[in-house]
C-alpha positions as CSV (number, residue, x, y, z in Angstrom):
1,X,6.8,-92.2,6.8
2,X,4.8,-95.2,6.6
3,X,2.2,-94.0,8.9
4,X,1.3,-91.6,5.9
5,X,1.1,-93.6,3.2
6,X,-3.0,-94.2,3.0
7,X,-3.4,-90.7,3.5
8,X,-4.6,-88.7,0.9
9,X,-1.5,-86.2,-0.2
10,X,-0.1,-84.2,-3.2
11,X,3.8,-83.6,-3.2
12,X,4.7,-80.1,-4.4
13,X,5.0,-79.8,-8.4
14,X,3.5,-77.9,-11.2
15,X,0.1,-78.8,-9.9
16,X,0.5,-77.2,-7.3
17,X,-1.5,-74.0,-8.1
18,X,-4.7,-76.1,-8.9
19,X,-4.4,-78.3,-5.5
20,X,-4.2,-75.2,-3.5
21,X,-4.1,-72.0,-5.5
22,X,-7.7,-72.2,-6.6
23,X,-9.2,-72.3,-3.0
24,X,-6.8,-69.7,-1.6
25,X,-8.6,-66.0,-0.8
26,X,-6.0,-63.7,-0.7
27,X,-4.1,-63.6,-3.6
28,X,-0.8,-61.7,-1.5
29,X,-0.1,-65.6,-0.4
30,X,-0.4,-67.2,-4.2
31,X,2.8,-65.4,-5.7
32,X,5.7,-67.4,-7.3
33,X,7.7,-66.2,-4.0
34,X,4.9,-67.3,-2.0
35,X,6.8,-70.7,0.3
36,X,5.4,-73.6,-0.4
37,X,4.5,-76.6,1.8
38,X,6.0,-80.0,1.2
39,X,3.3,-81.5,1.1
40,X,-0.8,-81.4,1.3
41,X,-2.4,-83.8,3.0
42,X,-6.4,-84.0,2.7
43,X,-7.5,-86.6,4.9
44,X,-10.7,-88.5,4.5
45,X,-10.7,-89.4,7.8
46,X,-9.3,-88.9,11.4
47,X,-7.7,-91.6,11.7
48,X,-5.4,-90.0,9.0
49,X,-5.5,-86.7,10.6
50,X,-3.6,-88.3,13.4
51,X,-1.1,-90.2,11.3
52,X,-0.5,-87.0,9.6
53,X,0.2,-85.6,13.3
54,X,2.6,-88.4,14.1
55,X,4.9,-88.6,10.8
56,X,5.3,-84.6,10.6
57,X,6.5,-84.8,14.1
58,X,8.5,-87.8,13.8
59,X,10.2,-85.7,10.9
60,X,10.8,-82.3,12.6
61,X,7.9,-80.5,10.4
62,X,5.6,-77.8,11.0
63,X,1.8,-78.3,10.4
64,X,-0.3,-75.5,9.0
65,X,-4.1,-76.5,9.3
66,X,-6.8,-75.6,6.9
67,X,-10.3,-75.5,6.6
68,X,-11.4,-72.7,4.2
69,X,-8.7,-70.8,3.3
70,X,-9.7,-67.4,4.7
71,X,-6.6,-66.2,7.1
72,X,-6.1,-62.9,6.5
73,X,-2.0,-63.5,6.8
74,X,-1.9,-66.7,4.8
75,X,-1.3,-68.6,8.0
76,X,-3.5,-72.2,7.1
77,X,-1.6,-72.4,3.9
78,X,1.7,-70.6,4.4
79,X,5.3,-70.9,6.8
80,X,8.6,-69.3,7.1
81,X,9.8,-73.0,7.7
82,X,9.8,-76.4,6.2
83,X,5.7,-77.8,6.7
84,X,2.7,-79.7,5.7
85,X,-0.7,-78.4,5.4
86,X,-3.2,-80.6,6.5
87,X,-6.6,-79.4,4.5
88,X,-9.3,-80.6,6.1
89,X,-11.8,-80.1,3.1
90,X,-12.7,-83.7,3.0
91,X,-13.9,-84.0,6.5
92,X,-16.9,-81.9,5.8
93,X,-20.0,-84.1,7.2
94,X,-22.7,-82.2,8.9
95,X,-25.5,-83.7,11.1
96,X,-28.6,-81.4,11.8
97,X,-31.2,-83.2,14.6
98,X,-33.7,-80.8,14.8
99,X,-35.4,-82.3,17.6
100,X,-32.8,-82.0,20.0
101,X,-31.4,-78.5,18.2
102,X,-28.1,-79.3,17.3
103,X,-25.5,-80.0,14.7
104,X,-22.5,-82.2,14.4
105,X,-20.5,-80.7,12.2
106,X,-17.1,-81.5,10.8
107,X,-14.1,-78.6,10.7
108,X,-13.8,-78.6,6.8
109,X,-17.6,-77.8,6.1
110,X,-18.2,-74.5,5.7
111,X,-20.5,-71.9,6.8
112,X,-22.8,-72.1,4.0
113,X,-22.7,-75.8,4.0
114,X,-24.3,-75.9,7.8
115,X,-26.7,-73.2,7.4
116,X,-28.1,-75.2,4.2
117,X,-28.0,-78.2,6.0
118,X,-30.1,-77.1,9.0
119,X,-32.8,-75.1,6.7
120,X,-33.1,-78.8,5.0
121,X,-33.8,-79.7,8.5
122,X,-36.0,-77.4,9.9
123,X,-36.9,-73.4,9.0
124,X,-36.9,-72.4,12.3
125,X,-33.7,-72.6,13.2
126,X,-30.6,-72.0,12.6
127,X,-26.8,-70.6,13.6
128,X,-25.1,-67.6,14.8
129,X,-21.9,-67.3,12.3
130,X,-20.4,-65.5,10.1
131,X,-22.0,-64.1,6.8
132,X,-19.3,-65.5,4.2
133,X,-20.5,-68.8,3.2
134,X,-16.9,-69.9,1.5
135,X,-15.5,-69.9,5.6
136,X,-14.6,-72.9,7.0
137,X,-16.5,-74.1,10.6
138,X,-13.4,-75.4,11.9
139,X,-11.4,-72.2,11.8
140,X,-14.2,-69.2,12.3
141,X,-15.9,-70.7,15.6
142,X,-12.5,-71.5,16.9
143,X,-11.6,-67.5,16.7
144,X,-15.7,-66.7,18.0
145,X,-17.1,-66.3,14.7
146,X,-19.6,-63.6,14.5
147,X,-22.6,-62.9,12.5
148,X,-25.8,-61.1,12.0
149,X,-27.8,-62.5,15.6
150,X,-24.2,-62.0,17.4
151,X,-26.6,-59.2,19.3
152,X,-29.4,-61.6,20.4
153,X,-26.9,-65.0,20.6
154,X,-23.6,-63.7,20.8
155,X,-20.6,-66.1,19.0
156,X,-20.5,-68.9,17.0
157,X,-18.2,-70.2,19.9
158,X,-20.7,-68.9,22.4
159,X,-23.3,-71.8,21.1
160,X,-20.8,-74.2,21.1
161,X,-21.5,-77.5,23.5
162,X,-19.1,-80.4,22.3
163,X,-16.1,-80.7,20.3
164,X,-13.6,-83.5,18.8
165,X,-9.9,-82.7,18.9
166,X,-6.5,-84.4,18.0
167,X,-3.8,-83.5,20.4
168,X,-0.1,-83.1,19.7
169,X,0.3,-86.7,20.7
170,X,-2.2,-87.9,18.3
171,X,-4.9,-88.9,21.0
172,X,-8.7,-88.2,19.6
173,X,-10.5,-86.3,22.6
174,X,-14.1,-84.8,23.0
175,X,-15.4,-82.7,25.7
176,X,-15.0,-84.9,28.7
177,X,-11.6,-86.5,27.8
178,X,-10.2,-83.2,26.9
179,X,-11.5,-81.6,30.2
180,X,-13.0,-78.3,30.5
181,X,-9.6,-75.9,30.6
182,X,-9.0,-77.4,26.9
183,X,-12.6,-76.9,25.5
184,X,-12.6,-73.8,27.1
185,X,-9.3,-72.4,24.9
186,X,-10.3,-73.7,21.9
187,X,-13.7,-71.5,21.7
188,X,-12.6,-68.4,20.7
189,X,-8.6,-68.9,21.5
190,X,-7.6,-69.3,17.6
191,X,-6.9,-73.3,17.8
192,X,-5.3,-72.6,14.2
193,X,-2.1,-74.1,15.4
194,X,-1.8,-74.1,19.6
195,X,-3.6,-76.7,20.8
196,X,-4.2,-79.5,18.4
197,X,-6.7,-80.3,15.7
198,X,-10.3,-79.6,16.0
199,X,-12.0,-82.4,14.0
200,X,-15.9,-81.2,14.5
201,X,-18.0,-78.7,16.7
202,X,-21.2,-79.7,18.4
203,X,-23.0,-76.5,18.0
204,X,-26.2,-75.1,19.8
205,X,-28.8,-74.3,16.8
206,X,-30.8,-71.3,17.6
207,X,-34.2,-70.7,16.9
208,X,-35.4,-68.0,13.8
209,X,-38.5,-66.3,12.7
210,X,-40.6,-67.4,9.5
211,X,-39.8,-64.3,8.3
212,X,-36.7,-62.3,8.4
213,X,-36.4,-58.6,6.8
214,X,-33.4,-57.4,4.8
215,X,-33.3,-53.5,4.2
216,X,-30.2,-51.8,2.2
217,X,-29.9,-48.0,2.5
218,X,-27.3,-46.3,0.9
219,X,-26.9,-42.1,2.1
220,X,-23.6,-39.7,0.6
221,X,-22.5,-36.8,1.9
222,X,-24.9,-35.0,0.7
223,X,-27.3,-36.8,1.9
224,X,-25.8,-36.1,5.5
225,X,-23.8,-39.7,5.7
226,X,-22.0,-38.8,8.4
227,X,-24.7,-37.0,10.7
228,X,-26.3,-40.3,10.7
229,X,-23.3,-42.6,10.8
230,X,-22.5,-40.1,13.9
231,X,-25.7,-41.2,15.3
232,X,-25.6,-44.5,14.8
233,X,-22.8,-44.9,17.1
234,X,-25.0,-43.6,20.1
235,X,-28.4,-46.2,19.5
236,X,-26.5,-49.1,17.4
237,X,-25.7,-51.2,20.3
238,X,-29.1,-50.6,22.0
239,X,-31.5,-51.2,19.8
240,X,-33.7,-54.7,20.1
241,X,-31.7,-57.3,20.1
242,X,-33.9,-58.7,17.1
243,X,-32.3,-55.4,14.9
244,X,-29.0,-55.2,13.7
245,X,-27.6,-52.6,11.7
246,X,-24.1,-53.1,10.0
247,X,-22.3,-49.9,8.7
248,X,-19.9,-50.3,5.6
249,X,-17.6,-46.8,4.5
250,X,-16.6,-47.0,0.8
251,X,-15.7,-44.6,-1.9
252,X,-18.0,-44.2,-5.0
253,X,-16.1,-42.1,-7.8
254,X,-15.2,-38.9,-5.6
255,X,-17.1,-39.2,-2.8
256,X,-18.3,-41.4,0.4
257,X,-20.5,-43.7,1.1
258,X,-22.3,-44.9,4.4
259,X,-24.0,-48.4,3.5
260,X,-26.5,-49.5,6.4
261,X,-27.2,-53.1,6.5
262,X,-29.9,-53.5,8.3
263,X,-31.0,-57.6,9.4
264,X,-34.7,-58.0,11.9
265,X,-35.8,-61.5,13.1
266,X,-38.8,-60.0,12.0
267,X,-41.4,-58.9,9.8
268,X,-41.1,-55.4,8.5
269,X,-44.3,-53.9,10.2
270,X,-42.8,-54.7,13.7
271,X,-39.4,-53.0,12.2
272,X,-40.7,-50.2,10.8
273,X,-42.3,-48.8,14.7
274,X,-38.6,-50.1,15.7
275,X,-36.8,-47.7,13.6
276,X,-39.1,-44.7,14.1
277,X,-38.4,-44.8,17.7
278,X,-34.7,-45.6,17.9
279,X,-33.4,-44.2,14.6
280,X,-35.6,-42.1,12.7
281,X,-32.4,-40.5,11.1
282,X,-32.2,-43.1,9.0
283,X,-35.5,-42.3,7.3
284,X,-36.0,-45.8,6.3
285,X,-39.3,-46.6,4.2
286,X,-40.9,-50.1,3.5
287,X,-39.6,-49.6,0.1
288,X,-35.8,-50.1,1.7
289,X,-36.9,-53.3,2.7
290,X,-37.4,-57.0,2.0
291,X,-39.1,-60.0,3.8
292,X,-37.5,-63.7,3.8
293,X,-37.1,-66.5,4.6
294,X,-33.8,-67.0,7.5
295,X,-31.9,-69.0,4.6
296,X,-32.8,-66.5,1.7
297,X,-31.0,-63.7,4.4
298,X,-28.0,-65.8,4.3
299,X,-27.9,-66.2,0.8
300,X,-28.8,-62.7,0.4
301,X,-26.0,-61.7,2.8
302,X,-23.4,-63.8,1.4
303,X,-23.8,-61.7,-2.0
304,X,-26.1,-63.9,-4.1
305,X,-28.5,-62.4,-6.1
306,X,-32.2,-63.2,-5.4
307,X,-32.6,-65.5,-8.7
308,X,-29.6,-67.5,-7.8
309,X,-29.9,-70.9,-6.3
310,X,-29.7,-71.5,-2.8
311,X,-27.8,-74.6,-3.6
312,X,-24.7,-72.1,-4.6
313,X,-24.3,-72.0,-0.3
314,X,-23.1,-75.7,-0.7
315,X,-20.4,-74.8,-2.9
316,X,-17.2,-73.7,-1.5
317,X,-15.9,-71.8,-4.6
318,X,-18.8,-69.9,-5.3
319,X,-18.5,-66.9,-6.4
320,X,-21.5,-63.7,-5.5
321,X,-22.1,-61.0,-7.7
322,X,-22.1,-58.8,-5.1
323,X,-19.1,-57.3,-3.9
324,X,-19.0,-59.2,-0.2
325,X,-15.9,-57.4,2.2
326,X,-15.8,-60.6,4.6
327,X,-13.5,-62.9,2.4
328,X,-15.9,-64.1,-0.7
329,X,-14.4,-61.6,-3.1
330,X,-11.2,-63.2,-4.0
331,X,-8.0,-60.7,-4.1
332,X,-5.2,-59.0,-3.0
333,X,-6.0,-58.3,0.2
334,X,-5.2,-57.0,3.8
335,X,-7.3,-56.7,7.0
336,X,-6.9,-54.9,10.4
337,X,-9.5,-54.4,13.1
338,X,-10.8,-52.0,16.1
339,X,-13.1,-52.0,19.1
340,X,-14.8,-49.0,19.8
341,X,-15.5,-47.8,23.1
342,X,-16.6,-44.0,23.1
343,X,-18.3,-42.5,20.2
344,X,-16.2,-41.1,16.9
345,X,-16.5,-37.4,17.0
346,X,-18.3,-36.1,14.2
347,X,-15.8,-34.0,12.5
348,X,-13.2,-37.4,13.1
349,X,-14.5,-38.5,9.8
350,X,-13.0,-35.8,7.6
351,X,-9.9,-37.3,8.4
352,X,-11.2,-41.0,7.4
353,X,-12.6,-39.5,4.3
354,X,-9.0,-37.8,3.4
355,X,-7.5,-41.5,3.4
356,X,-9.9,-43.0,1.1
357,X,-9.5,-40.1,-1.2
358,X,-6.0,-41.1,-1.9
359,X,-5.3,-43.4,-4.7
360,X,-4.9,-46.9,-2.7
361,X,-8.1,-46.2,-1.0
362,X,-10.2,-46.5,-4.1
363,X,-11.2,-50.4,-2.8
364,X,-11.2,-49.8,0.7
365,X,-13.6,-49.9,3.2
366,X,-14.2,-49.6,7.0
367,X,-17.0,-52.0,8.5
368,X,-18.5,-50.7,11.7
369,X,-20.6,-54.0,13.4
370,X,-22.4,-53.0,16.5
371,X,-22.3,-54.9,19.4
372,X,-24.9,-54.9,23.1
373,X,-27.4,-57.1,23.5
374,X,-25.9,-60.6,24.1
375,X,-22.7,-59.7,23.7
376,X,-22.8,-57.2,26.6
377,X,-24.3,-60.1,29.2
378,X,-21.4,-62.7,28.1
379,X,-18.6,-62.4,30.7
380,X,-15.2,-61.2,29.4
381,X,-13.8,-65.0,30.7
382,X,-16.4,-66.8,29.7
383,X,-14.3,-67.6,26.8
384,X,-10.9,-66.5,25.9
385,X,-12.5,-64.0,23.6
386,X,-12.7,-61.1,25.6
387,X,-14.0,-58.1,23.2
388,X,-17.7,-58.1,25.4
389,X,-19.4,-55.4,27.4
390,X,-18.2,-51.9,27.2
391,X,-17.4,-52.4,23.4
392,X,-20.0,-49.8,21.4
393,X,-18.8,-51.5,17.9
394,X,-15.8,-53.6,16.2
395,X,-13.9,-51.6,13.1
396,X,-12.9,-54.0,10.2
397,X,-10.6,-52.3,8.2
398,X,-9.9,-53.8,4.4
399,X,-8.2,-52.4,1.4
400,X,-7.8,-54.7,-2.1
401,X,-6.1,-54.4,-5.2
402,X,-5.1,-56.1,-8.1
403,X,-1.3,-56.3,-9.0
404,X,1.3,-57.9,-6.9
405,X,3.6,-54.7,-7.7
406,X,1.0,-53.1,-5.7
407,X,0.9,-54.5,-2.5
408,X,3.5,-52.5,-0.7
409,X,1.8,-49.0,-1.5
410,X,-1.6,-50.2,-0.3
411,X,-0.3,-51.9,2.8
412,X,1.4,-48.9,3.9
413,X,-2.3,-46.9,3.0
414,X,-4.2,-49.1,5.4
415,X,-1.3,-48.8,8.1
416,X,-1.6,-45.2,7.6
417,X,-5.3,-45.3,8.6
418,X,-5.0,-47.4,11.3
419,X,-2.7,-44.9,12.6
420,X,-4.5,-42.2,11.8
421,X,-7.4,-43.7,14.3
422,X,-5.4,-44.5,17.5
423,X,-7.1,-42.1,19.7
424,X,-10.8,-43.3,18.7
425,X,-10.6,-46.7,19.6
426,X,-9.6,-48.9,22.8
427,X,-6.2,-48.4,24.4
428,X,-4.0,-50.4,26.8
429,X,-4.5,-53.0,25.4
430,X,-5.3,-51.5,21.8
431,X,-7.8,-54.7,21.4
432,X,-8.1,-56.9,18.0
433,X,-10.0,-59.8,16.8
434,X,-8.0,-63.2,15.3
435,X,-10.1,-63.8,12.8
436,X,-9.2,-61.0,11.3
437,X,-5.5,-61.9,11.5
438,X,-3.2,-58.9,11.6
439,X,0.7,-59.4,12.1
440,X,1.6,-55.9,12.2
441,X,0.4,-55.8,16.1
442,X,3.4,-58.3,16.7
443,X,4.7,-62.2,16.0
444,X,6.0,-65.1,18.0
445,X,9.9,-65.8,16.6
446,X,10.4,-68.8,14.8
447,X,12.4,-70.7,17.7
448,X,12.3,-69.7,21.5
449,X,9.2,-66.8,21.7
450,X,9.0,-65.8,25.6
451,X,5.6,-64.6,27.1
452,X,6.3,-61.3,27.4
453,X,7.0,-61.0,23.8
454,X,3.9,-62.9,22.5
455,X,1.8,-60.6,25.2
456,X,1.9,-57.5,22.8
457,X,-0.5,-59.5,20.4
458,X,-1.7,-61.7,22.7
459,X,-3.4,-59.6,24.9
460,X,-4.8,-57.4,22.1
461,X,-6.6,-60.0,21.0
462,X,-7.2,-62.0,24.2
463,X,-6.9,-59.2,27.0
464,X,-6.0,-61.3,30.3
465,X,-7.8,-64.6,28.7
466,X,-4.3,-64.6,27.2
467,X,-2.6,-66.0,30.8
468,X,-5.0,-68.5,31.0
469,X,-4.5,-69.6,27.3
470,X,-0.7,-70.1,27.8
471,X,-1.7,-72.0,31.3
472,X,-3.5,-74.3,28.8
473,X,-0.8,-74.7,26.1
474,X,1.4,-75.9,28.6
475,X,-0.3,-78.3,29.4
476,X,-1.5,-79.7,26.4
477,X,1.3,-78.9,24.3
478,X,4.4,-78.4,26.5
479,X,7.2,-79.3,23.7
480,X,5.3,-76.5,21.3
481,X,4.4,-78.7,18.4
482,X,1.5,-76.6,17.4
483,X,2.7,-73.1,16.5
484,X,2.6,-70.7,13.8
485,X,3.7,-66.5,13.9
486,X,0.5,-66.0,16.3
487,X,0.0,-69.5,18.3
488,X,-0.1,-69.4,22.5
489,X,3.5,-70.2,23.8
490,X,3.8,-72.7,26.6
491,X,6.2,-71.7,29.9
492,X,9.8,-72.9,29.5
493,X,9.5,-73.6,33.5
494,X,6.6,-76.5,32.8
495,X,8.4,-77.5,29.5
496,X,11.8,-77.9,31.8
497,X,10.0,-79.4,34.3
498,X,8.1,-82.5,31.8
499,X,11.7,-82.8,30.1
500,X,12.9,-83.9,33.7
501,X,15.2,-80.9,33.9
């Protein structure tokens, strides 16, 4: 199509791999059987974004949108039908006023990128998202995005006040002109491919202490890891809102681990009184413990080692030294994910620990992030994510490997656990979260989907935001343009009823 021709594109051939391949995380959707995309567009600007938008729908394609590459089912990069991904990597500009506390920044930045940029700005402030640095903004907010201050701030969606959008007809809309249903979907409703385009996020910076304190402590069984995991599930979500402590299971040789992670927006002789009074179980010392700066904790949590260079969060193929279970390691790969409503019980964990004794569970690992605080004040409708008071903790299940040949046998492993926890976690809906993208809890069709059948997944992710979602698509995108396995259907009846049927 003409209207593409000053766009920036690739057509499919044996460069392929180094266009794509090099910033895609989870090597399951990089095989030779792996469907490829006609073409890759990587606009410089919107303008091109929606000419992009106007010749794949002139020529009955599918877009797949991309930002940084961190789907946990391939869907920015990868489609059952003939498509064009649109990376957005180029439209990566990021504008920090510190004065009036917020940031302009554009969908194909990523995490690291902003929280560098605003620590340029000012060391007092900063964001509330996610802790992999290699993530693109445009994708994470639009699913909630969570971090370490989700407790005292809640999302990265929650802090979200503007927002620049291309619609299925190619119009550019912000806030006003796309009108509060729209801006409300796309924080938090997984914009990936059901309403448009996001371009750029105005986000809310938030403030942060001189000094934040990082303490690691590692405990095995014999050191009574799951006594204190067990307690940590009764004082995790209502500690200070200042204190979060992240739980990571893993295997080391023959036996488990419990890894706390523990992040204060504070200095460590206001955490140490903290811990003594909410979580002495823990036993942590000062010795456990580090104090920094907010942007050395991000670098810190992102994996990097304390010589490194901060400048390493600017670059969106960095790789940490540490092993980092939210997307930076890059490998075979597949996620899944809980909400917690009622504590474990105790001897619940043998069974855990039986899994990741098998063979496949050598590289797994079960992240427990607690939740309270903010999170438990934020209406369930607030925003279409719905995973808010009641909610103890969120599971994220992972298990990675190395060989292709492989991927079968350690799918069916995680499956297996997932299984094996049904009657510990929430029920009716068994509830999800979309950035961690799991297909197994159902998929639209690749024609006609009807609501009922996109309700199994979307209401474990959405709850009864997901109604309200599909009232949205309807309106904004009644012929369906935007859609992918998991995107919001729109009612036949209004699509019937705009066709003049």
């Amino acid at each position: 199509s003409s209207s593409i021709s000053k766009v920036t594109y690739t057509k499919i051939n044996s460069s392929y791999s180094s266009v794509l391949n090099f910033t895609i995380q989870n090597f399951r959707f990089s095989t030779p059987n792996t469907p490829k995309p006609l073409v890759i567009i990587t606009p410089l600007d919107v303008s091109q974004v929606q000419a992009a938008i106007k010749c794949s729908k002139k020529h009955g394609l599918q877009i797949r949108l991309r930002s940084g590459g961190h789907d946990f089912e391939g869907l920015s990069y990868v489609s059952q039908v003939p498509f064009v991904v649109i990376d957005l990597l180029n439209l990566s500009e990021i504008n920090v006023d510190a004065v009036a506390k917020t940031a302009w920044v554009q969908a194909g930045a990523t995490l690291g990128q902003l929280y560098y940029r605003i620590a340029e700005k000012s060391k007092n402030l900063g964001f509330p998202a996610g802790l992999c640095p290699t993530v693109g903004a445009g994708g994470h907010i639009s699913g909630g995005g969570y971090g370490v201050m989700l407790r005292k701030f809640g999302l990265a969606a929650d802090n979200i006040v503007d927002a620049h959008l291309i619609d299925a007809n190619g119009r550019f809309l912000d806030r006003e002109s796309m009108g509060e249903d729209l801006f409300w979907a796309i924080r938090g409703g997984g914009i990936g491919a059901s309403f448009g385009v996001i371009v750029a996020w105005k986000v809310r910076l938030v403030p942060v202490p001189s000094t934040v304190t990082r303490c690691l402590v590692t405990r095995n069984l014999e050191q009574n890891a799951t006594k204190i995991v067990h307690k940590w599930q009764y004082v995790a979500n209502k500690l200070h809102e200042d204190l979060f402590i992240e739980v990571t299971l893993t295997r080391m040789n023959s036996t488990m681990v419990a890894t706390f992670s523990l992040v204060f927006q504070g200095g460590v002789d206001r955490l140490l009184p903290l811990m003594q009074e909410s979580f002495p179980e823990l036993g942590l010392t000062k010795e456990d413990c580090t104090e920094m700066s907010w942007i050395e904790s991000v670098h810190n949590l992102a994996g990097f080692d304390k010589g490194q260079s901060l400048d390493l969060l600017l670059d969106r193929n960095a790789r940490s030294n540490g092993v980092v279970v939210n997307g930076t390691t890059k490998d075979f790969f597949k996620g899944k994910s809980d909400y917690v409503k009622q504590p474990i019980p105790q001897n619940a964990f043998e069974g855990i620990y039986d899994k990741f004794y098998e063979e496949e569970g050598q590289r797994a690992f079960m992240v427990l992030v607690p939740y309270g605080g903010k999170m438990s004040e934020i209406s369930e409708s607030e925003t279409p994510f719905p995973h808010r008071a009641g909610n103890l903790y969120k599971i994220f299940y992972g298990v990675a490997w190395g060989e292709d040949r492989t991927s079968r046998r350690h799918i069916d492993w995680i499956r297996r656990l997932y299984g094996y926890m049904t009657p510990y976690v929430s029920k009716n809906p068994r509830e999800a979260y979309i950035n961690y993208r799991d297909l197994d809890i159902g998929t639209n069709n690749q024609g006609y989907t009807s609501i009922k059948q996109a309700s199994v997944w979307g209401s474990k992710y959405f709850k009864n935001n997901f109604k309200r979602l599909v009232r949205v698509k309807s309106m904004v995108d009644p012929h369906n343009f935007f859609r992918n396995e998991q995107s919001i259907p729109p009612l036949t009846s209004w699509r019937k009823k705009n066709n003049g049927d």
